[in-house]
TIBA-28121 format. One line per 5 residues: number of its first residue (from 1); their letters; for each residue x, y, z of C-alpha. Coordinates in Angstrom, 3 decimals. Layout:
N
NUM) A) X/Y/Z; ...
END
This chain:
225
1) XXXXX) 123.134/117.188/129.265; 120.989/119.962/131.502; 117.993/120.139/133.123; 116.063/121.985/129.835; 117.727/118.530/127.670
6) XXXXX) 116.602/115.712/129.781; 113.044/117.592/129.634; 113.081/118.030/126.141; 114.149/114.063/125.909; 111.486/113.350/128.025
11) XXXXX) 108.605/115.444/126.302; 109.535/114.045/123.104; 109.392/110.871/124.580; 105.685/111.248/125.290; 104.971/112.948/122.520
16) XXXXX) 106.557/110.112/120.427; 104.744/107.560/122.861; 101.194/108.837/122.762; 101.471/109.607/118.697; 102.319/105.945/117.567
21) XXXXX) 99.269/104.587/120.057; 96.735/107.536/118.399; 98.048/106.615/115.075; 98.038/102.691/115.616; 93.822/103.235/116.478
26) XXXXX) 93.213/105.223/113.674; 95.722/104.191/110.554; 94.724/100.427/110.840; 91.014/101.154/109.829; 92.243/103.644/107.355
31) XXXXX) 94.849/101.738/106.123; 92.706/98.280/106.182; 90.163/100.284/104.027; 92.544/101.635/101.334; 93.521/98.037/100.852
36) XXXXX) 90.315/96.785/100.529; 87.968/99.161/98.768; 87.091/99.076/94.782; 85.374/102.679/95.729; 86.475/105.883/93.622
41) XXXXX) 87.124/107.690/97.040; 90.310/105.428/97.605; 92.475/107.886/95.489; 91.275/111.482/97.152; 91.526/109.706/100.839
46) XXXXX) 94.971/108.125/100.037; 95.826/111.255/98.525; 95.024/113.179/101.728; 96.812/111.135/104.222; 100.036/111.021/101.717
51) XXXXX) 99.664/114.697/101.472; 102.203/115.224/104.571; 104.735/113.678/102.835; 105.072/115.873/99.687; 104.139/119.213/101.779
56) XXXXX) 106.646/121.373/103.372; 106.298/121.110/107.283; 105.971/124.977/108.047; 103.503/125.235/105.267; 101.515/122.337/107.453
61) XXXXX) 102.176/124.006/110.457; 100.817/127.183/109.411; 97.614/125.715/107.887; 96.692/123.507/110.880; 97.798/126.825/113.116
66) XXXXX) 95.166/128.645/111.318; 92.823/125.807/111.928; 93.194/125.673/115.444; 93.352/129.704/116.457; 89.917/131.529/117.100
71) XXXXX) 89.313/131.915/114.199; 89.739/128.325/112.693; 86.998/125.535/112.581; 89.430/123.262/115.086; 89.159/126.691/117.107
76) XXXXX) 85.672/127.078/117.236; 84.677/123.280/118.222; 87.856/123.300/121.138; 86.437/126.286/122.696; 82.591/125.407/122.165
81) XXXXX) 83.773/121.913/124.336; 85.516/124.226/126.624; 89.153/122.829/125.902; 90.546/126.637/125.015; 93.108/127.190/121.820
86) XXXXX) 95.110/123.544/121.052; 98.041/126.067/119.660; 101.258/126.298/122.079; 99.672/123.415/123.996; 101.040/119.396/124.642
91) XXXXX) 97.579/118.527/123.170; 98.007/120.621/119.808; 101.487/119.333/119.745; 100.243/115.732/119.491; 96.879/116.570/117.064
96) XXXXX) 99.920/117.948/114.929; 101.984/115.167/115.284; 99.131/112.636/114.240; 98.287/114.445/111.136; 102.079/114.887/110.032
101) XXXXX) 102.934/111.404/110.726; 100.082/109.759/109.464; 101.477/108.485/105.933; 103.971/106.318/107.796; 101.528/104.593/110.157
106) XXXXX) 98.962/104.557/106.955; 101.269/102.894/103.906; 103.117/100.340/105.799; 99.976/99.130/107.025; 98.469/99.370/103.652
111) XXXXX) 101.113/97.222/101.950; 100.682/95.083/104.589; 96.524/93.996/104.177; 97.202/94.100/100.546; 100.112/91.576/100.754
116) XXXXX) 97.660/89.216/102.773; 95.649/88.262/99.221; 91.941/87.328/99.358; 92.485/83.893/100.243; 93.110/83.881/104.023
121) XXXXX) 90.359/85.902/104.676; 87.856/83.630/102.043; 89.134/80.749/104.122; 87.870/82.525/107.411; 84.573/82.772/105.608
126) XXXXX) 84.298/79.308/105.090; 84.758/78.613/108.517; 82.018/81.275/109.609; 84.108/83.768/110.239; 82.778/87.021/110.734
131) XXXXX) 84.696/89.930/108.654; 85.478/91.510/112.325; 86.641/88.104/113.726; 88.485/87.733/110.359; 90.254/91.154/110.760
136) XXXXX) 91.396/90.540/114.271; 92.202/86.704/113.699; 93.553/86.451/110.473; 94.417/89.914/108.585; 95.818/91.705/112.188
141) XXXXX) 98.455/88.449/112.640; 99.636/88.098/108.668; 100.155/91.789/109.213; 102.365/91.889/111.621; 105.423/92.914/110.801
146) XXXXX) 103.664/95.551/108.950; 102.604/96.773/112.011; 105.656/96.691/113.883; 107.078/98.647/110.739; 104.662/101.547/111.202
151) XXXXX) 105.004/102.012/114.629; 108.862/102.145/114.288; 108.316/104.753/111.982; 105.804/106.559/113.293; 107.536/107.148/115.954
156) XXXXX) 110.638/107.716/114.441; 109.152/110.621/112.500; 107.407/111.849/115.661; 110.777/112.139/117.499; 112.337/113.890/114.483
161) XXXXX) 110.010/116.967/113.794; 111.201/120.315/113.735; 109.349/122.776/111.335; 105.367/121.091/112.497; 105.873/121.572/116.194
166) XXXXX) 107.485/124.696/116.391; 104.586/126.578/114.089; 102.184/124.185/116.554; 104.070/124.289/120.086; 106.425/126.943/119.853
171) XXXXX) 109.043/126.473/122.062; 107.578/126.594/125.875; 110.559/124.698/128.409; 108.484/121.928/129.881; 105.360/121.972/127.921
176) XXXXX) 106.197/122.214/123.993; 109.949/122.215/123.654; 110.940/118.659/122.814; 114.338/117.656/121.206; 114.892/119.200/118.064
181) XXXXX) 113.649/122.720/118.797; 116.260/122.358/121.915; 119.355/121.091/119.102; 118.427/124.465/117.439; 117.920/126.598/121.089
186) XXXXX) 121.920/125.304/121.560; 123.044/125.838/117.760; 121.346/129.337/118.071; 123.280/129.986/121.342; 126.317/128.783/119.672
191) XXXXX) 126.316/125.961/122.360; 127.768/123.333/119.853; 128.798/120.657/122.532; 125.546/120.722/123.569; 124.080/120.650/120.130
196) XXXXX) 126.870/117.297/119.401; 125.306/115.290/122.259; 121.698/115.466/121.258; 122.604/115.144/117.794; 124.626/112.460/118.042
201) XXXXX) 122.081/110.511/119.757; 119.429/111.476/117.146; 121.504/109.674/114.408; 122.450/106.927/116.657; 118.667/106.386/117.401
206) XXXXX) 117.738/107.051/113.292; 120.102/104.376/112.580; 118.900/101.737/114.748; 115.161/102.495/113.503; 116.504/102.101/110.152
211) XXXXX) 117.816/98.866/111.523; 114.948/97.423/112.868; 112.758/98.169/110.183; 115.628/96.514/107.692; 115.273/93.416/110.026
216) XXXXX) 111.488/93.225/109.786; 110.870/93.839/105.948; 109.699/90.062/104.442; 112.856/88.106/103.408; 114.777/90.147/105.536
221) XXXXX) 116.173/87.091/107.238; 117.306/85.291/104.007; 116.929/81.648/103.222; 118.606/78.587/104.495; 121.450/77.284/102.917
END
C-alpha cells in the first residue's frame, strides 16, 4: 500500500466514523417513532428513509448534487450561512453518506422498539416513569443489540460506497477520495496488485461485519443443551 491508499483508508475511516455517530442521533428518534406511531404519515416517512435502498446510487448522487449546487435549496441555505457549495467537500461527502445509509441505521432500530412490546414500557408507567426516562431506561437497553446491529451496518455501508460519493466528492487525494473510488483509480490504471490488496481487505472486513451482526441477531447464541 502507498501514500494515496493509507489516505484513502484513513478518510474512509472518518467518513465511516462520523456517519454511524450522525446516524445513531438521528435514526433512533426516527426509528423509535415508526415503531410507535398509529399516524397515517408512518408509511410516506418509512417510505422516504427506505427509498435509498431501492434507488440506484448515481441516480441519488445526482439528485442530492443538484440539491446542493447554486442552484439547489441545500445550495442556497449553505451559502446564505456562509458554509460555500457542500459538493466536492468532506462535509457533502458525509450529508451524502447520512442520507444513503439511513435505511440501515433506521430498520434495525425499528425492529428493534417494535420487538420490545407495550408491556415494558406500561410497567415503567406504573412506576412513574416518564416516557423520556422510559425511552432511555427501558426501550434504549431491550434494544440493544438492535443498536449494535445498525451501527455495524451503517458503517459497513458507509465504508462500501462507490456510485454516492463519487457524484458527491469526486475524487480529490486527501479530501474526498476514500477507498473504493481509489480500488477503481488502480483498476483504471491497470494497477491490479494494488486493486487485490484493498479488495481483499474489503471482503475480509464485509465478512466479519456479516459476522458480527450473525452473532448479535436474538437466538443467535442457541439454547443450552
Amino acid at each position: 500500500m502507498n501514500d494515496a491508499d493509507f489516505s484513502a483508508l484513513r478518510l474512509t475511516l472518518e467518513l465511516a466514523g462520523l456517519t454511524t455517530v450522525l446516524l445513531l442521533l438521528i435514526g433512533t428518534p426516527i426509528a423509535w417513532w415508526l415503531a410507535r406511531t398509529r399516524s397515517w404519515l408512518k408509511s410516506p416517512v418509512g417510505a422516504v428513509v427506505t427509498l435509498p435502498l431501492v434507488l440506484p446510487p448515481t441516480v441519488l448522487g445526482f439528485y442530492m448534487l443538484i440539491a446542493m449546487g447554486p442552484g439547489g435549496f441545500l445550495g442556497h441555505l449553505t451559502q446564505s450561512l456562509g458554509l460555500g457549495l457542500l459538493p466536492f467537500t468532506f462535509p457533502g461527502l458525509v450529508l451524502a453518506s447520512v442520507i444513503y445509509s439511513m435505511p440501515f441505521m433506521v430498520q434495525p432500530l425499528q425492529n428493534a422498539f417494535e420487538a420490545i412490546g407495550d408491556r415494558p414500557l406500561e410497567v415503567a408507567a406504573t412506576l412513574r416513569a416518564s416516557p423520556l426516562n422510559a425511552f432511555f431506561s427501558v426501550a434504549i437497553p431491550l434494544a440493544k443489540p438492535g443498536f449494535v446491529t445498525a451501527s455495524i451496518l451503517s458503517f459497513a455501508h458507509t465504508v462500501g460506497e462507490f456510485g454516492v460519493v463519487l457524484m458527491i466528492g469526486g475524487n480529490i487525494p486527501d479530501k474526498t477520495r476514500v477507498l473504493s473510488v481509489q480500488i477503481y483509480n488502480h483498476v483504471e490504471a491497470l494497477e491490479y496488485t494494488q486493486a487485490h490488496w484493498l479488495a481483499g481487505g474489503m471482503l475480509a472486513f464485509s465478512f466479519l461485519v456479516l459476522v458480527a451482526v450473525n452473532a448479535f441477531k436474538p437466538g443467535s447464541k442457541g439454547k443450552e443443551p
